[in-house]
C-alpha positions as CSV (number, residue, x, y, z in Angstrom):
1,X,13.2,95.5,-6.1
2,X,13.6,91.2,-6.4
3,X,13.1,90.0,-9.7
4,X,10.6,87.9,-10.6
5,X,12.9,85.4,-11.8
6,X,12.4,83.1,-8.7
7,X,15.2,80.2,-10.4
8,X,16.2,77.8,-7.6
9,X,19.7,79.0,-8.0
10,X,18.2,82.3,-6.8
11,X,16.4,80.5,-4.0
12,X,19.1,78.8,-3.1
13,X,21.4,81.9,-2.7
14,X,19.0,83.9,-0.6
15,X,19.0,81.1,1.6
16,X,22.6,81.2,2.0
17,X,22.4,85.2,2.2
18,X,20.2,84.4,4.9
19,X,22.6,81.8,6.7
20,X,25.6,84.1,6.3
21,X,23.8,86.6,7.9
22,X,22.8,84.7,11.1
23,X,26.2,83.1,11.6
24,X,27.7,87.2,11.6
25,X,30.2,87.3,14.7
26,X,31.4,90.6,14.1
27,X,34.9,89.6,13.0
28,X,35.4,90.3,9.7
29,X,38.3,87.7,8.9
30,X,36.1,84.7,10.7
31,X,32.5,86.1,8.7
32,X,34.6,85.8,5.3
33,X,36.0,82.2,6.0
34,X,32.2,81.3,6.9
35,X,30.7,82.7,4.0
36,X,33.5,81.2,1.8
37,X,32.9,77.6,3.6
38,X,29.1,77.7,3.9
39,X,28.0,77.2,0.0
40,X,31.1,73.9,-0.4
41,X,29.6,72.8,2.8
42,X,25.9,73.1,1.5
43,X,26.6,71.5,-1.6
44,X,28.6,68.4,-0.4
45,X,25.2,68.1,2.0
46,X,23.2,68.5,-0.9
47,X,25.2,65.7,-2.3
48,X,25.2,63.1,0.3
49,X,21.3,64.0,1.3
50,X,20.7,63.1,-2.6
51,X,22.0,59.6,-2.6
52,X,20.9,58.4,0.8
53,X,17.2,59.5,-0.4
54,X,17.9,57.4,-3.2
55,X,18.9,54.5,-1.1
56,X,15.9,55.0,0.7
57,X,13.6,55.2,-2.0
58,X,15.4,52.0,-3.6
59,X,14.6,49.9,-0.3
60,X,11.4,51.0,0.0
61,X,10.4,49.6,-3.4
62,X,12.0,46.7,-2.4
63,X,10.2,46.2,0.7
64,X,6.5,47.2,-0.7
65,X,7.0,45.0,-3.7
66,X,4.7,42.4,-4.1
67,X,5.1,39.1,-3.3
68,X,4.8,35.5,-5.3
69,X,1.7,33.6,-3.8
70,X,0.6,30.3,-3.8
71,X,-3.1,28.7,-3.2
72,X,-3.4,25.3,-2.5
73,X,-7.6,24.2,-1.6
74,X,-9.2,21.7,-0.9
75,X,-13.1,21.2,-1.2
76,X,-15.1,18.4,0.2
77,X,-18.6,17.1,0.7
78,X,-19.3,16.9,5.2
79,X,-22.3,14.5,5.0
80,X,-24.7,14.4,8.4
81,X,-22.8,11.4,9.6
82,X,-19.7,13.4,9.7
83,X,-18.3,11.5,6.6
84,X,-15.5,13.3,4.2
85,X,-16.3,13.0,0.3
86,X,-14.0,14.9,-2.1
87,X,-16.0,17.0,-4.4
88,X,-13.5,17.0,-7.5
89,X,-12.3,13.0,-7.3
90,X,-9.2,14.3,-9.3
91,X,-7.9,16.8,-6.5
92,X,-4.9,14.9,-4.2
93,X,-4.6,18.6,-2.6
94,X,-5.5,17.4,0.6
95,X,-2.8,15.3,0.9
96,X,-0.4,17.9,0.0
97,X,-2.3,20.2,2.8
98,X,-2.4,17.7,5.5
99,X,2.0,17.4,4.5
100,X,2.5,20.9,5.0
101,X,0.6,21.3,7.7
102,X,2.0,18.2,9.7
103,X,5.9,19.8,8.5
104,X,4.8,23.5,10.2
105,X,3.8,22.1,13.1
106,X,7.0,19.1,13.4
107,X,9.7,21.1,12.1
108,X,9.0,25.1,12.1
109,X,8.0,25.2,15.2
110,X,6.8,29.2,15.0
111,X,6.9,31.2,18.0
112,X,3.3,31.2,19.0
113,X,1.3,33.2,21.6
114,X,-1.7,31.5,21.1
115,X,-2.2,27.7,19.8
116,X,-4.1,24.5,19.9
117,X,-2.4,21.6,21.3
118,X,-3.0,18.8,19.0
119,X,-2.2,15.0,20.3
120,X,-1.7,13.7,16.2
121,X,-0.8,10.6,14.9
122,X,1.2,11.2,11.7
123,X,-0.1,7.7,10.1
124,X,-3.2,8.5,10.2
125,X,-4.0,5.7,7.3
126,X,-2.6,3.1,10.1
127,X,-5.0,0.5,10.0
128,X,-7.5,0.0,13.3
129,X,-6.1,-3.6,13.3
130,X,-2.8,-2.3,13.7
131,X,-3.7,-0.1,16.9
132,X,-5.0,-2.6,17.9
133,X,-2.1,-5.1,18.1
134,X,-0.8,-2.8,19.7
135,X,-0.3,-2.4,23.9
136,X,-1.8,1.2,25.2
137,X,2.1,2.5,25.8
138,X,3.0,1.8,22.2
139,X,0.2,3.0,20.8
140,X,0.6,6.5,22.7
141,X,4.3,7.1,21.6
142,X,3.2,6.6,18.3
143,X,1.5,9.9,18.9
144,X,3.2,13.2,18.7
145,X,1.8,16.4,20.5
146,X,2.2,19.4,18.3
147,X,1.1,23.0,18.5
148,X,-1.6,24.1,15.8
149,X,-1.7,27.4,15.5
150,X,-4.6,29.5,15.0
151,X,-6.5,29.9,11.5
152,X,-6.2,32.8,9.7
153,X,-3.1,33.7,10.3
154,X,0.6,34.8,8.7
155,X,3.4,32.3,10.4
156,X,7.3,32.3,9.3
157,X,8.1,29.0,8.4
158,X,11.7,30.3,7.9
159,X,14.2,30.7,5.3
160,X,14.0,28.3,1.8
161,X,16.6,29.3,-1.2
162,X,17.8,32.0,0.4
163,X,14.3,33.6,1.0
164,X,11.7,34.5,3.6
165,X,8.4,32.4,3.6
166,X,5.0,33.0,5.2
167,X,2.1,30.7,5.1
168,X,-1.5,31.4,6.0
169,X,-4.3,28.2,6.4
170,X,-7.9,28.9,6.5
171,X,-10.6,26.0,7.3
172,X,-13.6,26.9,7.0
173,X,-17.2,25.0,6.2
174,X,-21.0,26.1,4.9
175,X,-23.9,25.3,4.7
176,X,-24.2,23.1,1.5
177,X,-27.5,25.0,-0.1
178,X,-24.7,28.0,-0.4
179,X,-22.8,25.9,-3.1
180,X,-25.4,27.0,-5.8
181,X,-26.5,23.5,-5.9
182,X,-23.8,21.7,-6.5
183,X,-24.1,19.5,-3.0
184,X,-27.3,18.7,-3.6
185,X,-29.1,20.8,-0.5
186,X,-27.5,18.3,1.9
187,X,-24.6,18.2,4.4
188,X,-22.3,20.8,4.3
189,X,-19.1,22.3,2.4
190,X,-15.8,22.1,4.1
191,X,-13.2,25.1,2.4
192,X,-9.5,23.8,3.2
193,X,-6.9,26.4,2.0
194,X,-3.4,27.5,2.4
195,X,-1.5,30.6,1.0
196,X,2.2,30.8,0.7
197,X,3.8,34.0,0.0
198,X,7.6,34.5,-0.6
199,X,9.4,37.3,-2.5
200,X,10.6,34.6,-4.5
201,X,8.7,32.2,-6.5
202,X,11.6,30.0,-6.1
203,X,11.7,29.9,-2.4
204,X,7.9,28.7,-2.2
205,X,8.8,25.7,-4.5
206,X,11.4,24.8,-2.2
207,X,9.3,24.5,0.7
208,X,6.4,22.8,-0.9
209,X,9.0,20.1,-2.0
210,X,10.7,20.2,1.6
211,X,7.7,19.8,3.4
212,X,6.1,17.0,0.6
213,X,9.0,14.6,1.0
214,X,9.4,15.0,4.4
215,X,5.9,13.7,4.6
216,X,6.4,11.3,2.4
217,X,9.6,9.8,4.6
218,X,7.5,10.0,7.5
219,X,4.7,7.9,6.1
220,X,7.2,5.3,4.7
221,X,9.0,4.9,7.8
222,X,5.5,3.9,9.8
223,X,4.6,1.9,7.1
224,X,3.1,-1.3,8.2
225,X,5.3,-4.4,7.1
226,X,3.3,-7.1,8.6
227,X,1.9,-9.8,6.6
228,X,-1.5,-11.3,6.9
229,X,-4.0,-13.9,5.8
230,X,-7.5,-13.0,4.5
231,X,-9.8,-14.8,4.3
232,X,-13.0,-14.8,2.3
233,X,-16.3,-13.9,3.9
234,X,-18.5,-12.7,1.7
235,X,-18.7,-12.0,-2.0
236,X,-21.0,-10.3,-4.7
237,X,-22.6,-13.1,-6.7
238,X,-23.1,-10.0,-9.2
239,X,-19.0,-9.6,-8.9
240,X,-19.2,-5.6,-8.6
241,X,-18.7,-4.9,-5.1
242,X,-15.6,-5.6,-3.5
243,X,-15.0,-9.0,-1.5
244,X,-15.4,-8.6,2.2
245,X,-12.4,-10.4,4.2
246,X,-11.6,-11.2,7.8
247,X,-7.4,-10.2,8.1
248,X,-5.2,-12.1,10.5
249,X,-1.8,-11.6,11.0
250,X,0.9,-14.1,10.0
251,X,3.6,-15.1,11.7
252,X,7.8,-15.7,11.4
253,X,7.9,-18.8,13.1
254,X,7.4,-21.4,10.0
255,X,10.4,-20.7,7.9
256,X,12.2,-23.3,5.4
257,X,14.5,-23.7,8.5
258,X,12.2,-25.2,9.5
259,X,10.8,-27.6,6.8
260,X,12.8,-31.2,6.7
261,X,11.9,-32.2,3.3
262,X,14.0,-32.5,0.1
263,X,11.2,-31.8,-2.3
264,X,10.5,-28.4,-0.4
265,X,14.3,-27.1,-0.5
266,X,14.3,-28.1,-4.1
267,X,11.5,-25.9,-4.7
268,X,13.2,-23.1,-3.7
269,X,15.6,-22.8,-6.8
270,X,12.1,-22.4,-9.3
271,X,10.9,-19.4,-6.5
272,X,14.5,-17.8,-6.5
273,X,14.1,-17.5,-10.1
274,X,10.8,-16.3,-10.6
275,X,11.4,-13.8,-7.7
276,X,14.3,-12.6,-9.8
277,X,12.8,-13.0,-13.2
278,X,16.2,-15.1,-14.0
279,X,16.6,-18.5,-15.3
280,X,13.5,-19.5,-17.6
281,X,11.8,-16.5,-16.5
282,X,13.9,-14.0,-18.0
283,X,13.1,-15.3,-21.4
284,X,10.9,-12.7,-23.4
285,X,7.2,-14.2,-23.6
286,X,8.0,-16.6,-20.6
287,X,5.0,-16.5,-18.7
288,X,5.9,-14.4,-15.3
289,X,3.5,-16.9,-12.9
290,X,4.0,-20.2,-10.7
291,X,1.5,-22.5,-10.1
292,X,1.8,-25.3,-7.5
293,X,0.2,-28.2,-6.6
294,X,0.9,-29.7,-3.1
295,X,-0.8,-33.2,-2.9
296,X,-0.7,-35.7,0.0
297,X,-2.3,-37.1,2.8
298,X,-3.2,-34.9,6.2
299,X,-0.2,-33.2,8.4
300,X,2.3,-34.1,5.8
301,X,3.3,-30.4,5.8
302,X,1.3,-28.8,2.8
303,X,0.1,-25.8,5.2
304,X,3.6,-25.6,6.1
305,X,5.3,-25.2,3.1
306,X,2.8,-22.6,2.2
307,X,3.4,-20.5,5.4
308,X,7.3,-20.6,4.4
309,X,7.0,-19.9,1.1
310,X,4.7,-16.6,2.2
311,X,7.4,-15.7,4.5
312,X,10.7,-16.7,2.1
313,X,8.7,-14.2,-0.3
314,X,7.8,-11.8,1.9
315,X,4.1,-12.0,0.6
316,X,0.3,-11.8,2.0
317,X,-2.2,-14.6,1.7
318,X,-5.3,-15.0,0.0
319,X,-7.6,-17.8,0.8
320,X,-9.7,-18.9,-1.9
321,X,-13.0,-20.9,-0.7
322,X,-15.1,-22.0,-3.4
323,X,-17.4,-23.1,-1.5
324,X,-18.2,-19.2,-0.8
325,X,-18.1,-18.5,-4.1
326,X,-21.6,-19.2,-6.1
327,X,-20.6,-17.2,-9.7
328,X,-17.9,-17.0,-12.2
329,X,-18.2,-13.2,-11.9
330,X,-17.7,-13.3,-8.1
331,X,-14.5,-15.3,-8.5
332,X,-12.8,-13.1,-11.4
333,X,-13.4,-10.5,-9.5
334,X,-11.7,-11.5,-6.6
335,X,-8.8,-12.8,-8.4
336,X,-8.4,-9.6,-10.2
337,X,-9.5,-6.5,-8.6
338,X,-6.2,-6.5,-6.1
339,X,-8.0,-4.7,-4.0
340,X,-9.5,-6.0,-0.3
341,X,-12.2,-4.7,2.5
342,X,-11.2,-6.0,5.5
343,X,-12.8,-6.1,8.7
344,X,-11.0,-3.8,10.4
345,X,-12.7,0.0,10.3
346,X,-13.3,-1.5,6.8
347,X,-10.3,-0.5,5.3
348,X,-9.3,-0.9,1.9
349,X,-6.0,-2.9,0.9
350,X,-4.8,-2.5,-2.4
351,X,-2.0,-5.5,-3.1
352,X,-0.4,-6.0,-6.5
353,X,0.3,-9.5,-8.1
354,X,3.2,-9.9,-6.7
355,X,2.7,-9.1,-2.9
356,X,-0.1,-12.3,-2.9
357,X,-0.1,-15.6,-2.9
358,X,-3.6,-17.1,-3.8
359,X,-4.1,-20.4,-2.1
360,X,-6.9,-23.0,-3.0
361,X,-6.6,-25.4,0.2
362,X,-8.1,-28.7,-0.2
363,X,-9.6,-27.7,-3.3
364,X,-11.0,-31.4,-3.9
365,X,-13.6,-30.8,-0.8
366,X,-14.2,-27.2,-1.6
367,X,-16.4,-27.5,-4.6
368,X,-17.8,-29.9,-7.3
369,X,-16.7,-27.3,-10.2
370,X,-13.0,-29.1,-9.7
371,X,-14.0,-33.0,-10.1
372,X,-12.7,-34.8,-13.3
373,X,-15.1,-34.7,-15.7
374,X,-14.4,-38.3,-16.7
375,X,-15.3,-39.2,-12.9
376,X,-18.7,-37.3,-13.0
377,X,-19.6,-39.0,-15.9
378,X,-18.9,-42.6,-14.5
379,X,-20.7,-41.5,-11.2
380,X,-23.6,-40.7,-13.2
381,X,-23.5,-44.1,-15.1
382,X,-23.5,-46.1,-12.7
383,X,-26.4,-44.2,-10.6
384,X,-28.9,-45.0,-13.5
385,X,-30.5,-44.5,-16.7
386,X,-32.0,-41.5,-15.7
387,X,-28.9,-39.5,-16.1
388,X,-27.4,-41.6,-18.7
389,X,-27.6,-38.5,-20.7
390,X,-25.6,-36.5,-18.6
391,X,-23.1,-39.2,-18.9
392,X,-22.9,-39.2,-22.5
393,X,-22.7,-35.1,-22.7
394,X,-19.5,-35.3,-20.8
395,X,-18.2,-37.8,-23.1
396,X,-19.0,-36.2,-26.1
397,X,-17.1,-33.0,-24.4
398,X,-14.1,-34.8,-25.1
399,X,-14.9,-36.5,-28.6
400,X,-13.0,-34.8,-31.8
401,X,-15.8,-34.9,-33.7
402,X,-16.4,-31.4,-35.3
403,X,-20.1,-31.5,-35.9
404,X,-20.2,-32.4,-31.8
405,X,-18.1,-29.5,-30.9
406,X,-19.8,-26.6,-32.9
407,X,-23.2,-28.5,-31.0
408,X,-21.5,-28.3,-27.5
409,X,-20.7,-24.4,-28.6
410,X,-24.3,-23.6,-29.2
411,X,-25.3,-25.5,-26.6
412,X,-23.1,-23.5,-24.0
413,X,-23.5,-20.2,-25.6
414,X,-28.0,-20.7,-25.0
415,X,-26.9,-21.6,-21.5
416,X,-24.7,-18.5,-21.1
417,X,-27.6,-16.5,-22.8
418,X,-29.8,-17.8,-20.8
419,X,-28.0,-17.3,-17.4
420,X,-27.3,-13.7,-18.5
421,X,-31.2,-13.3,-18.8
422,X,-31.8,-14.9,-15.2
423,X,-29.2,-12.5,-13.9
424,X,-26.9,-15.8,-12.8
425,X,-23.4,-17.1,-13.6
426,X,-23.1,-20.3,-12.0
427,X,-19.7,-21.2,-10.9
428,X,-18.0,-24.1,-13.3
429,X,-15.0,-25.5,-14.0
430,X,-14.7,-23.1,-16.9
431,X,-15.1,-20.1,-14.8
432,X,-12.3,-21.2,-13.0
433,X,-10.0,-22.2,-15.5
434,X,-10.5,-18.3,-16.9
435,X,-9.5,-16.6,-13.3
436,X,-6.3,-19.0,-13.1
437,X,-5.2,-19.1,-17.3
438,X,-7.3,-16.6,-19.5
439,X,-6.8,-13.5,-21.0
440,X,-6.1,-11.3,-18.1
441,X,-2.2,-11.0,-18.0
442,X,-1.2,-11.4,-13.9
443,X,2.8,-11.0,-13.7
444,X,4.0,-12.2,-10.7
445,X,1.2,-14.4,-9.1
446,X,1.4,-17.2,-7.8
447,X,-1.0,-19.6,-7.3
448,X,-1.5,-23.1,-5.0
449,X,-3.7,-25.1,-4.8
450,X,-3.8,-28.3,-1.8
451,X,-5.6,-31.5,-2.5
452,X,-5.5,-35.3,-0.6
453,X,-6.8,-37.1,-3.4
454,X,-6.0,-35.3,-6.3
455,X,-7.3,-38.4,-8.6
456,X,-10.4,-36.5,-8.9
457,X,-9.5,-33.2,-9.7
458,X,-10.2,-32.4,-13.8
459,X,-7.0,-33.0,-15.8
460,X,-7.5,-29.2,-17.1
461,X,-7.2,-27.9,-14.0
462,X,-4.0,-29.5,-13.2
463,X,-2.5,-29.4,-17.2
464,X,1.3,-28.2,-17.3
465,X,0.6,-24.2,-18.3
466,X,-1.3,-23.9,-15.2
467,X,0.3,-26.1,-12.6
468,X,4.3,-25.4,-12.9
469,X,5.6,-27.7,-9.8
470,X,3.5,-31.1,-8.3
471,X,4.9,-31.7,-5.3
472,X,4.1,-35.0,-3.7
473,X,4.8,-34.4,0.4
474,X,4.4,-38.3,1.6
475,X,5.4,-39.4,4.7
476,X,9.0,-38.4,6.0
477,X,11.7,-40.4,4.4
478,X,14.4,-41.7,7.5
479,X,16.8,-38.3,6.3
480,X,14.0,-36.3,7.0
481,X,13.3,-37.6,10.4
482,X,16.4,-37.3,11.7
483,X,17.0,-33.9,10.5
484,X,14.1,-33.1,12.7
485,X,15.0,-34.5,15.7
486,X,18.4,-32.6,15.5
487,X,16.8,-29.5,15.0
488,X,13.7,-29.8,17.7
489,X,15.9,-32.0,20.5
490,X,19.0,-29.7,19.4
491,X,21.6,-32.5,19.4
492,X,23.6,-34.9,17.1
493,X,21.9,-38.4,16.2
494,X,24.1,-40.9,16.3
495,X,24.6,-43.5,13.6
496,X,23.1,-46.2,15.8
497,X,19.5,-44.3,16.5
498,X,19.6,-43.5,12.2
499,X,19.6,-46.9,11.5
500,X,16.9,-47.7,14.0
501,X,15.3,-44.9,12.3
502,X,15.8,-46.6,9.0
503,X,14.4,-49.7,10.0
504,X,11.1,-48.2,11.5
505,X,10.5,-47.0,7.8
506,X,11.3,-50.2,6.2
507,X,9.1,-52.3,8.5
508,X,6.7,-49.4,6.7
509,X,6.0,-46.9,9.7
510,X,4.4,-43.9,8.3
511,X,5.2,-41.1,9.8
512,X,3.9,-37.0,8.7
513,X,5.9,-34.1,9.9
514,X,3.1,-33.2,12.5
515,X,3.1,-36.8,14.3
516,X,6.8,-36.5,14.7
517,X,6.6,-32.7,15.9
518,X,4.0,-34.1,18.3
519,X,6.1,-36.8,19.8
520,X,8.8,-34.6,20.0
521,X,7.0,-31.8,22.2
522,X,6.3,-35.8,24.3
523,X,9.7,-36.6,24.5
524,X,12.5,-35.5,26.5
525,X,15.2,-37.5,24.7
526,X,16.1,-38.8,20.8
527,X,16.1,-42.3,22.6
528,X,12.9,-42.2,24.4
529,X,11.1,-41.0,21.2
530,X,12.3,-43.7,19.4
531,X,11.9,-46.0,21.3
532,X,8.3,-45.3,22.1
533,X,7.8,-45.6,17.9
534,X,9.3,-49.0,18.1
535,X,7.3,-50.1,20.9
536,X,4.1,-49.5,18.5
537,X,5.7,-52.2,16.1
């Protein structure tokens, strides 16, 4: 009768009982060495079974354990016009999404049975105007042709610190009365969002950064690096919306190279300075601005210089018109916002101090805010009694008197209280001075203004503080002619055709740079050019 006692050790040996039995062969001498071989046999299975099951169980864990995950969204407002408007203002996720998507499709290339072919332009901030500079062949291999594979699904990306990653994008969008609200009842929600999933936490911050600054190079190497012009064309009188501007593209042709005057080369020791913040403008509490006046009469090379000097600094221009201007608000805000619409696909520009330089052309004709004071009081003298008065205020503006200052005060703080009530800001002279030399600290402008009769400009407006460099361009000195004619007839003039030259200008021949560029594109020869000036003696 078996015992109750039903011990695996007692399990274990009926089993080999049973074994020993089955393998009988009816020799006794091979049925013993069996049944002395069969339980070592067993155990040493027993043994080796154990540990693989171990090793089994160990990889299993491995493989079922869970993985680190990442969300990145992105949430944004589709209006009926098909316009994009980020809900949370504060959320640069989309930029991060649009990187790593861009990255998967350029660089992982995943082995896809079923895709959209995307033809994508990686700068997709690349202004219209840029496009369309551009010929039809250049603008297509600016394109790349990518596949985009399906939503909802689990792609490798490959290997980052030594670990698997997956990544899964979803794009979804709603109807905007879902949001509980928050949209308003109108358009609809758009629900970007991509997961990635590695077993280490490590190996997802790796890819995000991979992907990011490969973006990031990407965008920098398309950046555009072309300079332009804008010009004013219309402007807030309230100051509060940004200035509207017509962009045109400058050119590399006027260079210094190209400039044959003394006073311009000599300038450029001041710019190489304040470029560099050296010299003067090293100097703790120097002010970090240059302000220039270029005076003289017309095609003496004052739009010149200001076309090299744009280039020599590598900088945009701005082109101040006054005349366009009708408040002081309108014009502090254009001076100071640094940021431009422009007309193409009304895109935003957003230019620092130092990548402009502001230029007041013939700022004498632009407006009547500029005229001297002094001037406009005389003016008013001498068109009658009527407006004697007038005459007399402006005087007094200048008097030292204390009791007439605190009354000009008052007298300008009623018509500033007044104004404010009328919901106007006329633009003055004082306006102006504030956007050139207030309070606002603007480190690394620069400023120019062009005038042909600068006799009538206010002394304020041209004060040392404000105006750092007058430059006088006259009419070309006998140097400066013949170092244009070298350059534009590309030869040597000889000492006999410089001292013809040098008489021309002391029988007092006045010459500008753009006469003697025109004469030159008339001319075959040095000789016949000069000749044909001393035929007009």
């Amino acid at each position: 009768m078996i015992s109750n006692n039903s011990s695996p050790e007692n399990f274990i040996f009926i089993q080999m009982l049973g074994m020993v039995n089955a393998m009988k062969t009816g020799n006794p001498q091979v049925d013993m060495l069996i049944a002395m071989a069969l339980p070592y046999l067993l155990n040493m299975l027993r043994s080796d079974l154990l540990r693989w099951i171990k090793k089994l169980v160990a990889k299993e864990v491995i493989i079922v354990k869970a993985d680190f995950e990442r969300n990145i969204t992105h949430r944004s407002t589709v209006t009926a016009g098909g316009v994009h408007v980020d809900i949370d203002e504060e959320n640069y996720n989309l930029c991060l999404i649009k990187a790593l998507q861009l990255y998967v499709y350029s660089n992982c290339k995943p082995d896809l049975k079923q895709a959209e072919m995307n033809l994508t332009l990686l700068g997709g901030n690349s202004s219209q105007q840029r496009r369309n500079d551009m010929s039809t062949s250049d603008l297509l291999k600016s394109f790349s042709m990518v596949e985009r594979p399906l939503s909802k699904q689990w792609l490798d990306v490959g290997t980052f610190a030594d670990s698997p990653v997956k990544l899964f994008m979803e794009d979804s969008l709603s109807n905007g009365k879902e949001d509980g609200g928050n949209n308003g009842g109108t358009g609809s929600i758009r629900d970007m969002t991509i997961q990635v999933k590695s077993p280490s936490k490590q190996s997802i911050n790796a890819f995000l950064q991979v992907a990011f600054d490969w973006y990031t190079d990407q965008l920098k190497s398309m950046e555009n690096t072309d300079r332009f012009l804008f010009e004013l064309e219309s402007c807030s009188s309230r100051g509060r919306e940004i200035p509207n501007f017509r962009r045109y593209k400058l050119g590399d042709d006027k260079t210094f190279e190209s400039l044959f005057s003394r006073q311009c080369h000599d300038l450029l020791t001041i710019v190489d300075q304040f470029e560099s913040k050296s010299g003067k403008y090293r100097i703790k509490g120097y002010p970090h601005k240059l302000g220039l006046l270029l005076t003289g009469p017309p095609g003496t090379g004052k739009t010149s210089l200001i076309k090299a000097l744009a280039h020599y600094t590598d900088r945009h221009i701005v082109n101040v018109l006054l005349s366009r201007i009708s408040t002081n608000a309108s014009l502090m805000n254009l001076m100071f916002n640094k940021k431009y619409i422009t007309n193409d696909s009304g895109a935003h520009s957003s230019l620092d101090f130092n990548r402009i330089i502001y230029v007041f052309e013939d700022v004498d004709a632009s407006s009547d805010v500029v005229k001297s004071r002094k001037l406009i009081a005389e003016e008013s003298a001498e068109a009658g009694p009527v407006e004697v008065v007038e005459a007399s205020a402006a005087k007094a503006s200048k008097d030292d008197n204390k009791a007439r200052k605190r009354a000009q005060m008052r007298e300008k703080m009623i018509a500033k209280m007044r104004a404010d009530a009328d919901g106007e800001d006329k633009l003055d002279l004082t306006g102006l001075l504030n956007a050139l030399d207030g309070v606002v600290d603007t480190p690394g402008r620069i400023v120019i203004m062009t005038s042909n009769h600068p006799e009538i400009l206010d002394e304020a407006l041209v004060r040392p503080g404000r105006i750092d460099k007058r430059l006088n361009l006259g009419y070309m000195i006998a140097q400066d002619m013949v170092e244009m004619l070298e350059h534009y007839f590309e030869c040597k003039v000889d000492s006999k055709a410089e001292i013809r030259i040098r008489a021309l200008i002391q029988n007092g021949m006045d010459m500008t740079a753009a006469e003697l560029e025109q004469l030159a594109i008339e001319h075959e020869t040095t000789e016949e050019l000069i000749a044909s000036l001393e035929k007009r003696e």
